[in-house]
TORVEXLO-82098 format. One record per residue (C-alpha): residue in one letter; x, y, z. Coordinates in pm, whole numbers. Layout:
<recs>
A X Y Z
...
</recs>
This chain:
<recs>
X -6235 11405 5389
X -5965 11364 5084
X -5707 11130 5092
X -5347 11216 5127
X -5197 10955 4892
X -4922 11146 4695
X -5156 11162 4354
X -4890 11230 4110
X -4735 10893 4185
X -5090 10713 4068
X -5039 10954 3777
X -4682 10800 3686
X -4751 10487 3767
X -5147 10553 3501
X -4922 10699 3263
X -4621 10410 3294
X -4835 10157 3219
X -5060 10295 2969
X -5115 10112 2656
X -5419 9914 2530
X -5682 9736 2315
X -6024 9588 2380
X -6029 9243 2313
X -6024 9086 1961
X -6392 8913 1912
X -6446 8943 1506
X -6449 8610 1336
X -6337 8788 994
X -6088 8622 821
X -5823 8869 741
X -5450 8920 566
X -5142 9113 655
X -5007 9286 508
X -5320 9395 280
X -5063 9519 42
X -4784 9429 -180
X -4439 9585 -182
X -4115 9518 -417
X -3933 9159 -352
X -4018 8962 -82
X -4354 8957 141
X -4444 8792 425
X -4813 8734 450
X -5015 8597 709
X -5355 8451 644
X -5570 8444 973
X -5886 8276 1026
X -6023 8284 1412
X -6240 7949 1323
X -5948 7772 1150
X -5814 7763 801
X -5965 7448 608
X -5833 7568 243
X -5707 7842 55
X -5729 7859 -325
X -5609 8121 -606
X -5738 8268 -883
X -5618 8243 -1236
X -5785 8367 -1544
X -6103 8381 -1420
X -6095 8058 -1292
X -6004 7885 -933
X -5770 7642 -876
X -5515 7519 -609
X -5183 7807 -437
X -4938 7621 -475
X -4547 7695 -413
X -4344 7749 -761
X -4650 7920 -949
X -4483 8262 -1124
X -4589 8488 -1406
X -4412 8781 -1549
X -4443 9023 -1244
X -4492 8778 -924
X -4366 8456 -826
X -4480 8246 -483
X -4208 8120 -326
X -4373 7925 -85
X -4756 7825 -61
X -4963 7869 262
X -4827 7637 523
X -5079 7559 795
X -5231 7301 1045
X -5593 7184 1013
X -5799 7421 1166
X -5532 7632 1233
X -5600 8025 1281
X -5324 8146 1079
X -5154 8042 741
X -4849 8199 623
X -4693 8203 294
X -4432 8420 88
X -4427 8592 -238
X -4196 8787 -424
X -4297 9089 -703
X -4047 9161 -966
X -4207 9477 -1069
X -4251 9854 -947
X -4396 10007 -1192
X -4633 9794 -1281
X -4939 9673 -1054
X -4915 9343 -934
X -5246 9127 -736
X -5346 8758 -592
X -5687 8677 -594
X -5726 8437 -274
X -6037 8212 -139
X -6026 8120 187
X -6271 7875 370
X -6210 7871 747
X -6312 7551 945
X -6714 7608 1000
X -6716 7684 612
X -6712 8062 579
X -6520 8146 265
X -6380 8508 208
X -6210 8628 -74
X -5945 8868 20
X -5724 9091 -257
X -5350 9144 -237
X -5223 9417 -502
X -4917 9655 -493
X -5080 10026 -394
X -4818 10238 -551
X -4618 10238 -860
X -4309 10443 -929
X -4179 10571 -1268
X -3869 10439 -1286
X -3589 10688 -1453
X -3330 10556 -1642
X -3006 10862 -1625
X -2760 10841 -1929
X -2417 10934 -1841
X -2310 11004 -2225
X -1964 10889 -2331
X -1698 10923 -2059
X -1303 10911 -2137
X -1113 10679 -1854
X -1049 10822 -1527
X -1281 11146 -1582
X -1579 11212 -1333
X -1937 11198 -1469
X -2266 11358 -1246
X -2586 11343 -1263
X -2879 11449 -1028
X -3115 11182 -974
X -3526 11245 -816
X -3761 11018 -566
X -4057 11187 -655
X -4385 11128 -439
X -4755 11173 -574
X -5028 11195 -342
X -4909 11003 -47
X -4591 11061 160
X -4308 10807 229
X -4022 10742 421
X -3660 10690 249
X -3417 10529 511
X -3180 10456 274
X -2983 10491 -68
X -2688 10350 -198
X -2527 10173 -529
X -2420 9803 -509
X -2100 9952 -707
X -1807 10092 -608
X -1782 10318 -937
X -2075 10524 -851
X -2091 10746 -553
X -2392 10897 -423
X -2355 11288 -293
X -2702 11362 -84
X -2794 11751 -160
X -3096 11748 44
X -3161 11610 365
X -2944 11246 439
X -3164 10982 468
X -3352 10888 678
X -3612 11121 561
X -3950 11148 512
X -4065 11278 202
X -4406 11486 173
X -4656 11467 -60
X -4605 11574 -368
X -4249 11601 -325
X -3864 11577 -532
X -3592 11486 -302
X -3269 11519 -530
X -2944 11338 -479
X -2664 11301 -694
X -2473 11023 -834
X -2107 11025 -993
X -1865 10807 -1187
X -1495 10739 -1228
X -1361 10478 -1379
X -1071 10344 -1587
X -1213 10066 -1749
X -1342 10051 -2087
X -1708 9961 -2145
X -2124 9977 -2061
X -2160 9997 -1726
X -2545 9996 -1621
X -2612 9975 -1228
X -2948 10082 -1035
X -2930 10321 -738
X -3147 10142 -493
X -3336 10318 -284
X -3480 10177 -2
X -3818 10300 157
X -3985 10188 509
X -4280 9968 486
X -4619 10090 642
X -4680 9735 717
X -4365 9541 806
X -4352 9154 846
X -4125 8882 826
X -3850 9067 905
X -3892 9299 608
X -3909 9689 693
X -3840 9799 387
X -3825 9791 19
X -3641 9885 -285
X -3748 10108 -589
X -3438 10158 -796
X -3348 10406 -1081
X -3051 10250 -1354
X -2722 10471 -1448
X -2589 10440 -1759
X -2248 10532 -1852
X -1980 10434 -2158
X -1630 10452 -2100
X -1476 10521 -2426
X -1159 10254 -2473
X -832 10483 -2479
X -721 10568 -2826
X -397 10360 -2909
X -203 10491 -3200
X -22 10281 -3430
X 354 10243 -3397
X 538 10484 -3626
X 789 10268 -3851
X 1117 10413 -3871
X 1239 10616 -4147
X 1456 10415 -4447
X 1817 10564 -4421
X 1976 10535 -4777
X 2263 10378 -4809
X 2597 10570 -4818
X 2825 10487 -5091
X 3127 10238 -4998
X 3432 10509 -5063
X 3665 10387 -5385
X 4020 10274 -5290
X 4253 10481 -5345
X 4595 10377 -5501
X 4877 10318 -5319
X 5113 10578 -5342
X 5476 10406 -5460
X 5747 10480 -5237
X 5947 10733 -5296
X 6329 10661 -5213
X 6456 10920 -5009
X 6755 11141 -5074
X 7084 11164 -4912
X 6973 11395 -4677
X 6803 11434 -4339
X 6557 11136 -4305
X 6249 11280 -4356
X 5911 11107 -4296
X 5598 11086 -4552
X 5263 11076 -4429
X 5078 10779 -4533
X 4765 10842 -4678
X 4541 10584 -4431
X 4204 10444 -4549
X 3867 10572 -4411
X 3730 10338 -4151
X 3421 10160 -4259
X 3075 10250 -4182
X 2912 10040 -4007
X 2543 9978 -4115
X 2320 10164 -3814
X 2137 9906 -3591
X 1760 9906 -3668
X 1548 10106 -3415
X 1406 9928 -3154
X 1018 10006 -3195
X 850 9996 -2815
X 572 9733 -2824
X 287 9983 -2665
X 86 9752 -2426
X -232 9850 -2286
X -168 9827 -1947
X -333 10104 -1781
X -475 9958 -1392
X -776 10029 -1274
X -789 10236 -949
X -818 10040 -553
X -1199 9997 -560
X -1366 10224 -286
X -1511 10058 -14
X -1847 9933 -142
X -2169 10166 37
X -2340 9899 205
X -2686 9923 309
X -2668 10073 684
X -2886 9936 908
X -3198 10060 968
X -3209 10166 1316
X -3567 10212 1465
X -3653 10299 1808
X -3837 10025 1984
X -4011 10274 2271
X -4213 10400 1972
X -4501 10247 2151
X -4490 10552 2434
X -4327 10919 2483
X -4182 10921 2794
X -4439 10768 3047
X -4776 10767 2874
X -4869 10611 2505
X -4861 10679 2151
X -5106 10545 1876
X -4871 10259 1807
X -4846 9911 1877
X -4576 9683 1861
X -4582 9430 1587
X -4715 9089 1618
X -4531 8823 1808
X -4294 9103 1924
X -4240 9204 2294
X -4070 9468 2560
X -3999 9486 2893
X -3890 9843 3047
X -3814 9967 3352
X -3828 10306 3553
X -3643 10490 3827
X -3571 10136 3932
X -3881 10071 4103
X -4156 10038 3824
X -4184 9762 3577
X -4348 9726 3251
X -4412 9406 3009
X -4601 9418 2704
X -4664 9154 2437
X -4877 9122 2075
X -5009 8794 2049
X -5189 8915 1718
X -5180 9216 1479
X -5203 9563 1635
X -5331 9356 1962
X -5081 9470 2275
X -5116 9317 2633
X -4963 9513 2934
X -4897 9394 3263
X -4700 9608 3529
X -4597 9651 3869
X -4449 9940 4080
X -4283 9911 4461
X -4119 10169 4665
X -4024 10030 5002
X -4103 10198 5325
X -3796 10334 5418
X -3869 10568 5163
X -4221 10604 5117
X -4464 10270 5094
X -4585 10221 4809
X -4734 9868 4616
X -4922 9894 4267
X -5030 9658 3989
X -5225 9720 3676
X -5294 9497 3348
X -5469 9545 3032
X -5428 9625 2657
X -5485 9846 2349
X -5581 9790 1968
X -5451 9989 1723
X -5761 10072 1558
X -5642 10334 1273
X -5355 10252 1129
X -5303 10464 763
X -4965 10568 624
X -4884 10827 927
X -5109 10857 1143
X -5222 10585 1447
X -5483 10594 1657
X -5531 10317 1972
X -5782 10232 2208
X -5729 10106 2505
X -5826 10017 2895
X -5609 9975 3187
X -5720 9815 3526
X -5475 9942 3848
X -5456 9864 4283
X -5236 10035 4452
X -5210 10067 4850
X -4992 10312 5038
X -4942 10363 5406
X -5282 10542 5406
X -5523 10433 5148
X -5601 10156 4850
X -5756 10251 4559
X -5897 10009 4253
X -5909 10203 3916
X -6016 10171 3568
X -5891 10388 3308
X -6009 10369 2924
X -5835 10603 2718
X -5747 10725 2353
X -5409 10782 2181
X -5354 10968 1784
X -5028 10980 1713
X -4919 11168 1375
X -4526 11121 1225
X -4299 10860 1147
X -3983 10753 1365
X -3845 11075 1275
X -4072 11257 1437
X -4404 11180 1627
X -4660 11431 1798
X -4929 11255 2029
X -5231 11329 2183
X -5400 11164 2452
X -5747 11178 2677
X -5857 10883 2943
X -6078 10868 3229
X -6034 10749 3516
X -6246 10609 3773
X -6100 10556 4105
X -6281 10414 4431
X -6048 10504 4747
X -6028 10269 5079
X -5872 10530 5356
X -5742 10358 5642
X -5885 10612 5879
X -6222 10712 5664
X -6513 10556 5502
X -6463 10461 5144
X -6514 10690 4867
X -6542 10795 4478
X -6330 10971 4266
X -6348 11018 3927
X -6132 11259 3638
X -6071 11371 3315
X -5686 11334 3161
X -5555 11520 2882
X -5212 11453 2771
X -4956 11493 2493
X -4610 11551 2348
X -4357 11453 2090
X -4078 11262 2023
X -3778 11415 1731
X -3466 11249 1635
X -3166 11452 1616
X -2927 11188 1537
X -2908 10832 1411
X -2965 10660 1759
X -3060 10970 1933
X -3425 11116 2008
X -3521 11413 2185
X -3898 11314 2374
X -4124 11559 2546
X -4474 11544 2716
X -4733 11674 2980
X -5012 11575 3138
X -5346 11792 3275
X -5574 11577 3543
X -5876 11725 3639
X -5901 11870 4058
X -5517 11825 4074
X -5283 12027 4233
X -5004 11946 3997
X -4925 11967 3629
X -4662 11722 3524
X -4445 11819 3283
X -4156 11576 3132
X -3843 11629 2908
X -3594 11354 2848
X -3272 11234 2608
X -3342 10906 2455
X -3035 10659 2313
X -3138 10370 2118
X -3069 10087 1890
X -3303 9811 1741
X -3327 9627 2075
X -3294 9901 2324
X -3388 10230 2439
X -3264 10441 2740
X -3402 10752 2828
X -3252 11005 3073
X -3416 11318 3186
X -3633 11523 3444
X -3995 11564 3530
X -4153 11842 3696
X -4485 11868 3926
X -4576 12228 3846
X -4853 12349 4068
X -5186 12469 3904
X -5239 12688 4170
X -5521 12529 4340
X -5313 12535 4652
X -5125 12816 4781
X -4843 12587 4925
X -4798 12379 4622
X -4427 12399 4462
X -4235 12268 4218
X -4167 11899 4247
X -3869 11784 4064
X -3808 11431 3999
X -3547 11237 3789
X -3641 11017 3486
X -3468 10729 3407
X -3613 10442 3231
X -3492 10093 3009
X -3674 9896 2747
X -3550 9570 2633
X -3728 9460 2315
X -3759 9131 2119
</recs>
């Protein structure tokens, strides 16, 4: 006789919780990252026996890593710092170059006196483009298109922008974040005002996602250099004033002698008067031309927006992806109120899971815990692939059941956009409470995607096929999130499969809360 227990509730509960790695048991001593990228990296030197020394080498010879040590294309800024016999020593460098190929040589003895020489290098350079402007007269507006070209390997750009505020940057493709293809031009273009005179040489940085993030870093920058003149303006010379010739002073004339009048009728001469004097003209005042042109308010400076990445990349909606959260990073999550999810990476691609789920009886009974983990075995540029293994009890008002559920996860994409697929098996052993015990076993294939449409918005989708069940769950939800959060909001349906003629549609809501750190 078959139990009763409501299976697609083990299902959400499977599919809540999955996520996983089989223990870490190599002895290798490794790095991460195992590559360079432009300015400052983060690496961590692990040894599971204990690092005893690390040493560098120069010019074919070995020699002491020591903090200050620099060369034309890589400085260390600080040397491994570790413990005796600790398992992991980190240190930073920084690489001044992109288009040249920069590499440490490293020896590393671990504590029972293994010694492993591991190889850092840069594993892409760019052909940086230098874009001359020409000659540009004050307060005219200069283009140019500018090109991130990729060559046999995709990347993602989550950013560009100028550190000046004379050089705007119009996007005529796709606004960042993007991810390029290979063999690919994304154009943008870049233009210039300005009313002061001179060179002006600024990069356009352009900031692209690590495939290997650490220290904080997620990114880097390759940058390609505008050049522009602004020609001074042209200042004529004052025009001097044209000499006026002197007039000539007008000769006096003689006095005219008085003429005695007759005896009769007084009659009145006219008096021949002088001319008035010309004065000599004023000179003319010649304007002291001043250059005195201002330059424009400066436009608010692009700063680098934050690079917002969804920390539920780790699953779709309820089951997993191929990724793993980074080292020393954790979540906790919550769904429909009633199921709980922690997860934590002790080491590199390494996640731990631990869960719980309770629905009270007033409702419908129902107690379940499961633990386990998954290592992120294939981890190259895109695509991630996981293995993992999840242990489960659960009890209901009729039944108990112990499980064990191994399972698979490729996931192909970026943060932009993700497909997954999935396959586990589960193996289930049932205690009825009115039956003997019994056996059940199954075959899971699931799947879906996730696709941002907006800078803190995602749209997630995924089903699930179980082998001998009645029910296909299907799932569609809204995600909001920033750097810390995530909160999805949406609906999942039971359809039948049709192995039961009174199966229907089982609606349920989805909501669900990760908090990560």
């Amino acid at each position: 006789m078959r139990a009763t227990a409501p299976y697609h509730l083990l299902l959400l509960l499977l599919a809540t919780i999955w996520a996983g790695a089989a223990e870490q048991t190599s002895a290798q001593i490794s790095i991460y990252p195992t590559v360079f990228y432009t300015g400052l990296n983060v690496l961590t030197i692990r040894a599971p026996r204990g690092v005893m020394k690390v040493e560098r080498r120069q010019a074919g010879v070995w020699g002491p890593f020591v903090t200050g040590q620099e060369s034309r294309d890589l400085r260390i800024i600080t040397s491994p710092i570790f413990a005796r016999c600790a398992t992991t020593a980190q240190f930073i460098a920084q690489v001044k170059t992109v288009s040249r190929s920069v590499s440490l040589h490293l020896r590393v003895t671990d504590c029972s006196g293994r010694t492993e020489e591991l190889v850092i290098a840069t594993e892409y350079e760019w052909r940086i483009s230098r874009e001359d402007f020409g000659h540009v007269q004050p307060g005219q507006i200069a283009c140019r298109e500018f090109h991130v070209i990729t060559e046999n390997r995709a990347f993602v750009v989550d950013s560009i922008v100028s550190p000046s505020p004379l050089f705007t940057i119009k996007f005529l493709q796709r606004k960042p974040p993007v991810t390029l293809p290979e063999d690919f031009t994304y154009r943008y273009q870049v233009c210039f005002k300005s009313h002061r005179p001179g060179l002006h040489k600024v990069p356009m940085l352009v900031y692209l996602r690590r495939d290997q993030p650490a220290g904080g870093f997620s990114n880097y920058i390759v940058a390609d250099t505008a050049y522009v003149r602004v020609a001074a303006p042209t200042v004529l010379p004052p025009t001097p004033p044209r000499p006026i010739p002197p007039r000539p002073r007008p000769r006096p004339q003689p006095r005219p002698t008085p003429i005695k009048p007759p005896d009769t009728p007084a009659v009145r001469l006219a008096v021949a008067t002088p001319a008035p004097q010309l004065q000599p003209p004023e000179p003319l005042a010649i304007a002291e031309r001043k250059n005195s042109i201002t330059p424009p308010q400066s436009l608010a400076t692009p700063g680098l927006a934050p690079v917002i990445v969804d920390p539920a990349a780790h699953r779709l909606i309820l089951g997993p992806t191929g990724r793993s959260i980074e080292e020393g990073e954790g979540f906790v999550a919550n769904y429909d109120g009633a199921g709980w999810l922690a997860g934590y990476a002790p080491v590199d691609r390494l996640t731990l899971l631990a869960g719980a789920l309770y629905v009270p009886s007033f409702i419908n009974y129902s107690l379940t815990a499961s633990a386990g983990g998954r290592y992120e075995v294939i981890r190259s540029g895109v695509v991630r692939g996981a293995i993992g293994v999840q242990g489960q009890y659960s009890e209901s008002d009729i039944s108990a059941i112990v499980a064990a559920s191994p399972y698979l996860s490729f996931s192909v994409g970026d943060d932009d956009s993700r497909a997954t697929l999935s396959v586990a098996y589960s193996w289930r052993h049932h205690t009825p409470n009115y039956e003997a015990p019994f056996d059940r076993s199954a075959l899971i294939f699931g799947g879906g995607m996730d696709y941002r449409i907006g800078r803190n918005w995602k749209g997630v989708a995924e089903g699930y096929w179980l082998q001998d069940s009645d029910y296909l769950p299907l799932g569609i939800a809204l995600r909001w999130f920033n750097n810390r959060f995530a909160v999805d909001v949406g609906l999942n349906l039971n359809l039948p499969t049709g192995q039961r003629s009174d199966a229907t549609i089982i609606p349920a809501p989805i909501i669900s809360g990760t908090w990560a750190w």
